[in-house]
C-alpha positions as CSV (number, residue, x, y, z in Angstrom):
1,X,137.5,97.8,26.9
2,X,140.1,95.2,27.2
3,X,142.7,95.6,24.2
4,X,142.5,91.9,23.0
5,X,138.8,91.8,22.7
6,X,137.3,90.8,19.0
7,X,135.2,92.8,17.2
8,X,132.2,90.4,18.2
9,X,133.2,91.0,22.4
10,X,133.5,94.9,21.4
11,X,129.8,94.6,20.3
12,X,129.0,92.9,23.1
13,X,130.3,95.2,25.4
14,X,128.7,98.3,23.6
15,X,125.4,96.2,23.6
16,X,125.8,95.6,27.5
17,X,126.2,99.2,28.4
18,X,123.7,100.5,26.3
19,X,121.1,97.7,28.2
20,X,122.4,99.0,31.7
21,X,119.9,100.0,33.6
22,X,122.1,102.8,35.1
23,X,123.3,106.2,33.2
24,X,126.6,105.2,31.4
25,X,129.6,107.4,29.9
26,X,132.7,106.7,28.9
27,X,135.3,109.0,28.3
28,X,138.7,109.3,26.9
29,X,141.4,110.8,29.1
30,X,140.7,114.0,27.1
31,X,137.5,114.1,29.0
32,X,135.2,114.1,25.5
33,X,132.4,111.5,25.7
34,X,132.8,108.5,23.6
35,X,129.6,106.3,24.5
36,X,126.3,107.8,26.2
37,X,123.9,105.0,26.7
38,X,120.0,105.5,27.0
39,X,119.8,106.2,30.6
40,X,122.4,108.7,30.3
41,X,120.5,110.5,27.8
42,X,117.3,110.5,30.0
43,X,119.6,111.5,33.0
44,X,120.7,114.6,31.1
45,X,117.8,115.4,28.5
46,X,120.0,115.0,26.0
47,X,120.3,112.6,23.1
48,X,123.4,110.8,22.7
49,X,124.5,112.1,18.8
50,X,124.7,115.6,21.2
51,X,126.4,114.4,24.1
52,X,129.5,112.0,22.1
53,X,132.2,114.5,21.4
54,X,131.4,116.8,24.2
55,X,133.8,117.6,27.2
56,X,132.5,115.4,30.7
57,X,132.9,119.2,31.8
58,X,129.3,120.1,30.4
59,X,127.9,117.8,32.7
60,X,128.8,119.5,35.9
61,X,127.8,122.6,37.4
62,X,129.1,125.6,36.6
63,X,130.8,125.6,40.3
64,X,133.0,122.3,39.6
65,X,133.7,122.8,36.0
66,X,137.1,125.1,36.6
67,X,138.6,122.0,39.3
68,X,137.4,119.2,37.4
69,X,140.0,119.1,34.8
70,X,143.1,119.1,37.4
71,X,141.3,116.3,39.0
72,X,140.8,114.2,35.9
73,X,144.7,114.4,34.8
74,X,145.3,113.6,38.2
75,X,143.5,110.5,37.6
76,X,144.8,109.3,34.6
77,X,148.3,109.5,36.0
78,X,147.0,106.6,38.9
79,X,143.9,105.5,37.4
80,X,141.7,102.8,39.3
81,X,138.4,101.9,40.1
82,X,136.2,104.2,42.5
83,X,133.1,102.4,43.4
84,X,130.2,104.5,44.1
85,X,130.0,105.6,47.5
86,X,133.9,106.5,47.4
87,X,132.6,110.1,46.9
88,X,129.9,112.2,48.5
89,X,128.0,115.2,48.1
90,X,128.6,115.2,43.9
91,X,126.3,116.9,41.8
92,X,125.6,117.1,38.1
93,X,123.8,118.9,35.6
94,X,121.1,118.6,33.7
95,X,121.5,119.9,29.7
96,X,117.8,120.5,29.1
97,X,116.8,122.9,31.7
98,X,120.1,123.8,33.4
99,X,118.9,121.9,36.6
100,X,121.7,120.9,39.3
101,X,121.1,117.7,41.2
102,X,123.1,115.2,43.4
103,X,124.6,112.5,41.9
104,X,126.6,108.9,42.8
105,X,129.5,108.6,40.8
106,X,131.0,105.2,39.6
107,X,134.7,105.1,37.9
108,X,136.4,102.1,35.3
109,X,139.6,102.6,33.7
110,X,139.6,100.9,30.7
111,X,142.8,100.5,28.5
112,X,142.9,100.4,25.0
113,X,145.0,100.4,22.2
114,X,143.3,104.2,21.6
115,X,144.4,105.1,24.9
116,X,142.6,105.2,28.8
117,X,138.9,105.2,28.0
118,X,137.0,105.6,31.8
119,X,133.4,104.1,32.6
120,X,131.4,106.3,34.4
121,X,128.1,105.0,36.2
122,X,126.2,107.4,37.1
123,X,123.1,107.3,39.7
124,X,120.7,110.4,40.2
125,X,120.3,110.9,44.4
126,X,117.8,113.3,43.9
127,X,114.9,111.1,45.4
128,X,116.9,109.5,47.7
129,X,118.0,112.9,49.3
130,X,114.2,114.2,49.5
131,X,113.4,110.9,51.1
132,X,116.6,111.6,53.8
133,X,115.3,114.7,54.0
134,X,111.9,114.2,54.9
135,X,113.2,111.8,57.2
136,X,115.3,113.9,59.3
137,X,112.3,116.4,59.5
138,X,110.6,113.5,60.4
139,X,113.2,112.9,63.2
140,X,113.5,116.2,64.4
141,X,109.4,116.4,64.5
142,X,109.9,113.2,66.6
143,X,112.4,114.2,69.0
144,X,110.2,117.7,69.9
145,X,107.2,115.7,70.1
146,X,109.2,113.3,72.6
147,X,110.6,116.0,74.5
148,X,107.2,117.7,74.6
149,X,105.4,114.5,76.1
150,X,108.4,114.3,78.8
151,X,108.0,117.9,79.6
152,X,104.3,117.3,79.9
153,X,104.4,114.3,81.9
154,X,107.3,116.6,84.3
155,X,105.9,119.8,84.8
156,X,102.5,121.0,86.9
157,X,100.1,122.1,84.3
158,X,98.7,125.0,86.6
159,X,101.8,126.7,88.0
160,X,104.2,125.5,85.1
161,X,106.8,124.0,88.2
162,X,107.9,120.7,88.2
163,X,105.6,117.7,89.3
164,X,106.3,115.7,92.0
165,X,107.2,113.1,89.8
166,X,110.3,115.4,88.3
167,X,110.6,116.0,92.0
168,X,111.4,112.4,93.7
169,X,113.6,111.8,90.6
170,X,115.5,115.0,91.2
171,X,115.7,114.3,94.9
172,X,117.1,110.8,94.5
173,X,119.8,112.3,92.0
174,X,121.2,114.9,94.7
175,X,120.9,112.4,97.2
176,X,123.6,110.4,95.3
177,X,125.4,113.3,94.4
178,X,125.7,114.5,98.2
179,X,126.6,111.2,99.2
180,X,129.1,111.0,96.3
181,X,131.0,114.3,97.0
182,X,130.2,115.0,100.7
183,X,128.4,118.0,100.3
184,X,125.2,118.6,102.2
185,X,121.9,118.9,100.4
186,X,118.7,120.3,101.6
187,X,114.6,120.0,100.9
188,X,112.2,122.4,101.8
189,X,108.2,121.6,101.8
190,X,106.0,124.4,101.9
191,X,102.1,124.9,102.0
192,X,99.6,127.4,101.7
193,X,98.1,127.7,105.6
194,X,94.4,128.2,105.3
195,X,94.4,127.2,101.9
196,X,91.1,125.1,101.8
197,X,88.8,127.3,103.3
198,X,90.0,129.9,100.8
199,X,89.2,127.8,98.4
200,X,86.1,127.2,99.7
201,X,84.9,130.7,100.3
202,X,86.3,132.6,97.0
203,X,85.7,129.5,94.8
204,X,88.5,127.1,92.6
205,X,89.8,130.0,89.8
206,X,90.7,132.0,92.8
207,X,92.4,129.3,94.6
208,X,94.2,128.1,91.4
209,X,95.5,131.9,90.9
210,X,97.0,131.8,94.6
211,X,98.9,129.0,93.6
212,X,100.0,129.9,90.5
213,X,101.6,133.2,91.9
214,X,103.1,131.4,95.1
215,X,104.4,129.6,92.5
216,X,105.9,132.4,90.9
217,X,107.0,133.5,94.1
218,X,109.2,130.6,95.1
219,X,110.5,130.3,91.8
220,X,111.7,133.5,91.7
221,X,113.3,133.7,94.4
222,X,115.0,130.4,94.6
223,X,118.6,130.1,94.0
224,X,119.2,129.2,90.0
225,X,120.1,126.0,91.5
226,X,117.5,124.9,93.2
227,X,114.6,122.7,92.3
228,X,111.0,124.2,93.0
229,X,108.6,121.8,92.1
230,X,104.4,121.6,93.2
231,X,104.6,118.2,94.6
232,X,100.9,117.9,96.2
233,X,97.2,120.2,96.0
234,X,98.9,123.4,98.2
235,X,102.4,122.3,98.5
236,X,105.4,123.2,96.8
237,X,108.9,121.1,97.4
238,X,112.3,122.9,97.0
239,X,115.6,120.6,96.8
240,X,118.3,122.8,97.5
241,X,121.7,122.1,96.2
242,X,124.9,121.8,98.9
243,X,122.7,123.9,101.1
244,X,123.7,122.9,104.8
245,X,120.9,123.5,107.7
246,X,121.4,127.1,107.6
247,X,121.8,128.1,104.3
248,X,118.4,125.8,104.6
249,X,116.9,128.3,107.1
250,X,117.7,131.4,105.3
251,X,116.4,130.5,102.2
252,X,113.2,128.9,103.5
253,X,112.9,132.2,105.8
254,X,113.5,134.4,102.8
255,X,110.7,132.6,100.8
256,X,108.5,132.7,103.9
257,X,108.7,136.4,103.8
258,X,108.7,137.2,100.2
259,X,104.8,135.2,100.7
260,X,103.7,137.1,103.4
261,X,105.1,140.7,102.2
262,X,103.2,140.2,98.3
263,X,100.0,141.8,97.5
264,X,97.4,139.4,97.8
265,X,93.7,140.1,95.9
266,X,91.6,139.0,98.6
267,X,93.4,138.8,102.1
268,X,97.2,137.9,103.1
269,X,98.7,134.7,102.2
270,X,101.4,132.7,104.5
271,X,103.4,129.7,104.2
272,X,104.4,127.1,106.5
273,X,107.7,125.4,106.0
274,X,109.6,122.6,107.0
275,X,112.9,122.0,106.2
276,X,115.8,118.8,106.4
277,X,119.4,118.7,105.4
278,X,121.5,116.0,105.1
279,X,125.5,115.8,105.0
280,X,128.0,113.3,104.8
281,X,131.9,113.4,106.2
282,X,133.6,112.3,103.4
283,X,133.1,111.0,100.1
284,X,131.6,107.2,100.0
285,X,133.3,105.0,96.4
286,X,129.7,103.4,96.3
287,X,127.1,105.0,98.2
288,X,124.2,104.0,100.2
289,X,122.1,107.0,100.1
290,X,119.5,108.0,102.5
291,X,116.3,106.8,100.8
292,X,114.2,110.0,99.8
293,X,111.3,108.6,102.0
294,X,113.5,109.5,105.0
295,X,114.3,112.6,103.9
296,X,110.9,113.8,102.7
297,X,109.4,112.3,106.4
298,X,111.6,114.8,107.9
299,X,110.6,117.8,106.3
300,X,107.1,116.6,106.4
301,X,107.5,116.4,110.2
302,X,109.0,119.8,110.2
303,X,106.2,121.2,108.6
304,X,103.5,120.0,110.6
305,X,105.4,121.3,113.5
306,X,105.2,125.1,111.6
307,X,101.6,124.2,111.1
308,X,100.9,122.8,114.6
309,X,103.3,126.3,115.7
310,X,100.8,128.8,114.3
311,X,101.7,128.6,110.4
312,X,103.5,131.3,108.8
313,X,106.9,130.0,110.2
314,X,110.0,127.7,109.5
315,X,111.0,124.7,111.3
316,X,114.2,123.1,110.9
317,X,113.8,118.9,111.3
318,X,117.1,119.3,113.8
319,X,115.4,121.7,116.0
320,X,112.7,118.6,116.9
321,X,115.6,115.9,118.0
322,X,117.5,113.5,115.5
323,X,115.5,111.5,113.0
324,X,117.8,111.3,109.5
């Protein structure tokens, strides 16, 4: 309290802290308590005949006790207000049951004619923090839940690939990478020759398992970074990343193979494939990509020139005369 305050305004003052709503202390520059209001005796289960004359040390845990007492000298030698806030992640401690909880701490120097007296408000975080806390699980129970709705809403539920959906996005990013940094780019389609009267004979669960492990298949033995995805009933899409027309070919004969070579439960398997690539000279500042519709058209074409071939083979787009 001010030094040329009445005994009247000293009253007044005692009478205002003990009416604060928030836990009040005040202690000399000792660090002994001088005033303890109610809510500071709620706050620490103590009543306030215990707490006056006690170092501010008893209130902390045991952890901050030994530092506390350098800080507070520190203090007094530049002493000035420290709204709460100023510091975080304080805690205090309870003198009833020994409990540790978090704290906002609140700092008023006061000088006096009996020295530097310093106002501490005190607010317990403790509900706050549980509320933050539940919140952030709350977050974090959010974000999987929206990261499990995009995965659902990207991937095949029978073979666990990508959907075409993913697929047409994915394309449309390589196409503006390739266009970007003048690499070429690739896009496979493959599908299951004879798959409908397969289905037809040995029934749906039998056709589904045929496409799960020709998923598997293609997956496998795709390049890391390529994109497989199940983009229609029997056909599976593979973008393949700065793959030119032959690394195109190889790949899409490799996968061809790997089909036709597996153990099949029933009788043998094949694949038809059709493959485009596209490439670009030189970088383009702001590029006008080839729209995916041309690209997939080509390798649609392609395949249906496998299909029309005999199935069980690869056709290159290029081999059937310019169309990108």
């Amino acid at each position: 309290m001010r030094n040329d305050l009445g005994p009247a305004a000293a009253d007044i003052y005692r009478a205002a802290i003990e009416a604060s709503p928030v836990a009040t202390i005040v202690a000399d520059a000792d660090g002994m308590i001088a005033v303890a209001n109610r809510e500071a005796e709620r706050l620490f289960e103590s009543d306030s005949g215990f707490l006056i004359g006690r170092p501010i040390e008893a209130l902390l845990p045991e952890t901050a006790r030994d530092l506390h007492p350098t800080q507070r000298m520190r203090y007094a030698t530049e002493p000035a207000p420290r709204p709460m806030g100023a510091l975080r992640d304080l805690q205090a401690r309870r003198l009833g049951d020994g409990a540790v909880f978090p704290v906002e701490v609140g700092l008023n120097p006061v000088k006096t004619p009996r020295g530097l007296f310093v106002v501490c408000t005190i607010v317990d975080l403790t509900e706050r923090k549980r509320v933050e806390e539940r919140l952030a699980q709350q977050a974090t129970a959010l974000t999987a839940a929206n990261e499990r709705l995009v995965e659902l809403a990207t991937t095949d539920s029978l073979t666990s690939l990508w959907n075409r959906r993913a697929f047409l996005d994915q394309l449309d990013i390589q196409l503006e990478q390739a266009v970007r940094g003048a690499h070429p780019m690739s896009v496979l389609i493959l599908d299951v020759d004879h798959f409908k009267p397969y289905n037809d004979q040995y029934g749906h669960l039998a056709g589904d398992e045929i496409l799960r492990s020709a998923a598997r298949l293609l997956r496998d033995r795709a390049r890391r970074s390529d994109f497989v995805a199940r983009i229609g009933g029997e056909e599976f899409g593979v973008i393949l990343h700065e793959a030119n027309r032959d690394g195109a070919l190889k790949l899409a004969e490799q996968l061809r193979v790997a089909v036709e070579a597996s153990q099949w439960p029933r009788r043998k398997i094949t694949v038809s494939v059709g493959a485009a690539t596209v490439a670009f000279p030189a970088p383009v500042p702001r590029p006008a990509s080839p729209g995916r519709t041309r690209v997939l058209s080509a390798a649609d074409r392609a395949l249906y020139y496998s299909k029309e071939q005999g199935r069980n083979r690869v056709t290159h787009i290029d081999d059937l005369g310019p169309v990108m």
